[in-house]
C-alpha atoms as a printed R data frame, in Angstrom:
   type eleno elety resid chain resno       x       y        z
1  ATOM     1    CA   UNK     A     1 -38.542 -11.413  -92.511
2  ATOM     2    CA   UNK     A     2 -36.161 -11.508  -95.942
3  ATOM     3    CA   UNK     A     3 -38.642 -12.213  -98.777
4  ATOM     4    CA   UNK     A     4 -36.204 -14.110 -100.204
5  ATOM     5    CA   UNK     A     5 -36.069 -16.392  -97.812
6  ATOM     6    CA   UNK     A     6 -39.750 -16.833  -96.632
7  ATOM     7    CA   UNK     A     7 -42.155 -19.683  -97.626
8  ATOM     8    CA   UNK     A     8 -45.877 -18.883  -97.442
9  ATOM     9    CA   UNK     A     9 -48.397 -21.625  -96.311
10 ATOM    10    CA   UNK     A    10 -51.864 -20.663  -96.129
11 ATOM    11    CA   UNK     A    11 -53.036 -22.168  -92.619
12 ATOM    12    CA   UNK     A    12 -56.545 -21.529  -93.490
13 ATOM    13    CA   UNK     A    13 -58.893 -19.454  -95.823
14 ATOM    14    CA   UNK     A    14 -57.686 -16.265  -94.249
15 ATOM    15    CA   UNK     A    15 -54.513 -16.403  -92.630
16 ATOM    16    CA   UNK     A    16 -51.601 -17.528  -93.618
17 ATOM    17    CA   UNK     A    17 -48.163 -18.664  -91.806
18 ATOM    18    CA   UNK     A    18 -44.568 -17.486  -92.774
19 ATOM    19    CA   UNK     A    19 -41.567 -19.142  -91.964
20 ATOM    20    CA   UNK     A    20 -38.085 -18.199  -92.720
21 ATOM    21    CA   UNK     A    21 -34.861 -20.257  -91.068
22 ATOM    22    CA   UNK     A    22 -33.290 -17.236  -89.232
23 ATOM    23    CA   UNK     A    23 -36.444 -15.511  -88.112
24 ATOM    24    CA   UNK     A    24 -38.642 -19.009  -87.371
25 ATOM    25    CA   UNK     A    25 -42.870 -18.572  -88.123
26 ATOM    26    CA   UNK     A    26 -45.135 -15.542  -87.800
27 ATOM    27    CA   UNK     A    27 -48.595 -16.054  -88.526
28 ATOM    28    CA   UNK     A    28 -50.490 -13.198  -90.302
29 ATOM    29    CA   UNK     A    29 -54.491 -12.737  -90.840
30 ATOM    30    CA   UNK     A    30 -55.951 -11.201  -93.697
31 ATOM    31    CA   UNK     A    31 -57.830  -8.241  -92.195
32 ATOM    32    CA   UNK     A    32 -61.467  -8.274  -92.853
33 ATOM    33    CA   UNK     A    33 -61.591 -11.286  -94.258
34 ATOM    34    CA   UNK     A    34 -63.785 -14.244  -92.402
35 ATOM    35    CA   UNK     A    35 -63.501 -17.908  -93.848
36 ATOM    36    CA   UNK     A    36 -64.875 -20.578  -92.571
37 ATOM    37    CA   UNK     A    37 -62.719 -22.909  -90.047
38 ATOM    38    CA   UNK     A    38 -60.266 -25.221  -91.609
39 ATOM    39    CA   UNK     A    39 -61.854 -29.259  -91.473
40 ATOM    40    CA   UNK     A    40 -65.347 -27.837  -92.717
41 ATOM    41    CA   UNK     A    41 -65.826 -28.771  -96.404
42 ATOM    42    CA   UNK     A    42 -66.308 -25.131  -97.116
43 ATOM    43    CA   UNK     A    43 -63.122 -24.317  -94.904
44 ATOM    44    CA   UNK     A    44 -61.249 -26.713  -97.050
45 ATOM    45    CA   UNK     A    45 -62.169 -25.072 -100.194
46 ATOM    46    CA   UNK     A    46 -61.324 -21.741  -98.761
47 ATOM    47    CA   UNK     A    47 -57.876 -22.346  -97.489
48 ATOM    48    CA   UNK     A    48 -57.354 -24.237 -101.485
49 ATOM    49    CA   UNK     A    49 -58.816 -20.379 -102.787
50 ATOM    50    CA   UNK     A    50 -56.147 -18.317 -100.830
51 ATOM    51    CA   UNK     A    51 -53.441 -20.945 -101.993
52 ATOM    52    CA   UNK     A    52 -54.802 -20.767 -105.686
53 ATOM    53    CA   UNK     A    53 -54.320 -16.692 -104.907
54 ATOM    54    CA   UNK     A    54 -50.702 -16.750 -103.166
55 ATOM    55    CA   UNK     A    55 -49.096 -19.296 -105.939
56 ATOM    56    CA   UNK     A    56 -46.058 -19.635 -103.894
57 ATOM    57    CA   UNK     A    57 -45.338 -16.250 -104.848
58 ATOM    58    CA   UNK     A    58 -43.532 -13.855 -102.656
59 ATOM    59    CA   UNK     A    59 -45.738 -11.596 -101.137
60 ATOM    60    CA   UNK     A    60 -45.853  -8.620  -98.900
61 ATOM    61    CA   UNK     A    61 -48.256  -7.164  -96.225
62 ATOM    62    CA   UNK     A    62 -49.038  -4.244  -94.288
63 ATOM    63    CA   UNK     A    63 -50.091  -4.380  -90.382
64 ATOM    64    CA   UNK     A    64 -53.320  -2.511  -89.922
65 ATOM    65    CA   UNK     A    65 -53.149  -3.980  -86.046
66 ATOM    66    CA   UNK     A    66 -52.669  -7.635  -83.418
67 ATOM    67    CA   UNK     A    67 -55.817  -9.054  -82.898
68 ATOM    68    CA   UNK     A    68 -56.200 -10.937  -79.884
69 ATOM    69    CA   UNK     A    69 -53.402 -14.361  -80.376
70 ATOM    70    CA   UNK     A    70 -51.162 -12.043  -81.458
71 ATOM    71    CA   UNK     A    71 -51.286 -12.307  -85.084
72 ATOM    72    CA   UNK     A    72 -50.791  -9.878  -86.888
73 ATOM    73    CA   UNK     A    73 -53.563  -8.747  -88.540
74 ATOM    74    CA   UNK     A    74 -52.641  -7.402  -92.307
75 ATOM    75    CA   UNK     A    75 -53.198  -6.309  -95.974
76 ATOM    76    CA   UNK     A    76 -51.516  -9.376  -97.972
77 ATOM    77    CA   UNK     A    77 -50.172  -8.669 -101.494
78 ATOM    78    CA   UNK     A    78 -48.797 -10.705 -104.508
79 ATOM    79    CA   UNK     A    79 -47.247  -8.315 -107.527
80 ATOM    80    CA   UNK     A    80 -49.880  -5.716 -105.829
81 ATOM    81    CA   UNK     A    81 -52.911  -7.796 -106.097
82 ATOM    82    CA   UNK     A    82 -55.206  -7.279 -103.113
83 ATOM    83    CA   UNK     A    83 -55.565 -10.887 -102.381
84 ATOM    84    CA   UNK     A    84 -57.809  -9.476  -99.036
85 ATOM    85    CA   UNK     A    85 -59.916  -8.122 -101.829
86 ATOM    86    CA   UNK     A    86 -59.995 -10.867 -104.007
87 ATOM    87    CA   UNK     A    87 -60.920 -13.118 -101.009
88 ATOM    88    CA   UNK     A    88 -63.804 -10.847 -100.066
89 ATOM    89    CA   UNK     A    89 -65.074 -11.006 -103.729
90 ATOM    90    CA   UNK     A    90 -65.245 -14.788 -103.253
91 ATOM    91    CA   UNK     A    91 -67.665 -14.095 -100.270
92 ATOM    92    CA   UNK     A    92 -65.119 -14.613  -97.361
C-alpha cells in the first residue's frame, strides 16, 4: 500500500486497519501485543492509547507472520518508534 495514500484507524488496542482507495483495507496486528477486546472499558482505553501512539502519522510495519484470520501479524512504526514496544510498556 502507497503511504501516501493510506489512512490508519486503530480497530482496537492492538491492531490496526489500513485502507487506501486503489488497494481497499488490510488489517494488521501488532505482534506480541494482547489488549483487551474493544467494548470493555479497559478495551476502550486501549484502542484511545494506540491512537494517542499512531497520531495519524504515516507509519510502516514489518510482517513477522499471518496469524490465523489472516492478518497480518507485524512490527508497527511511526518516525521509528516501536509503538509494539511502547504498547507493551503500557502493560498490553
Amino acid at each position: 500500500m502507497n503511504p501516501k495514500r493510506t489512512k490508519y484507524y486503530p480497530l482496537d488496542g492492538d491492531t490496526i486497519e489500513m485502507r487506501n482507495s486503489l488497494n481497499g483495507s488490510k488489517k494488521v496486528r501488532l505482534a506480541g501485543v494482547n489488549a483487551p477486546e474493544l467494548g470493555s472499558r479497559d478495551g476502550n482505553i486501549a484502542r484511545a492509547k494506540l491512537a494517542s501512539l499512531l497520531q495519524g502519522r504515516p507509519i510502516t510495519v514489518e510482517p513477522v507472520a499471518r496469524d490465523v484470520y489472516g492478518r497480518t501479524v507485524g512490527i508497527v512504526r511511526v518516525r521509528g518508534k516501536n509503538i509494539n514496544n511502547a504498547m507493551k510498556r503500557m502493560g498490553y
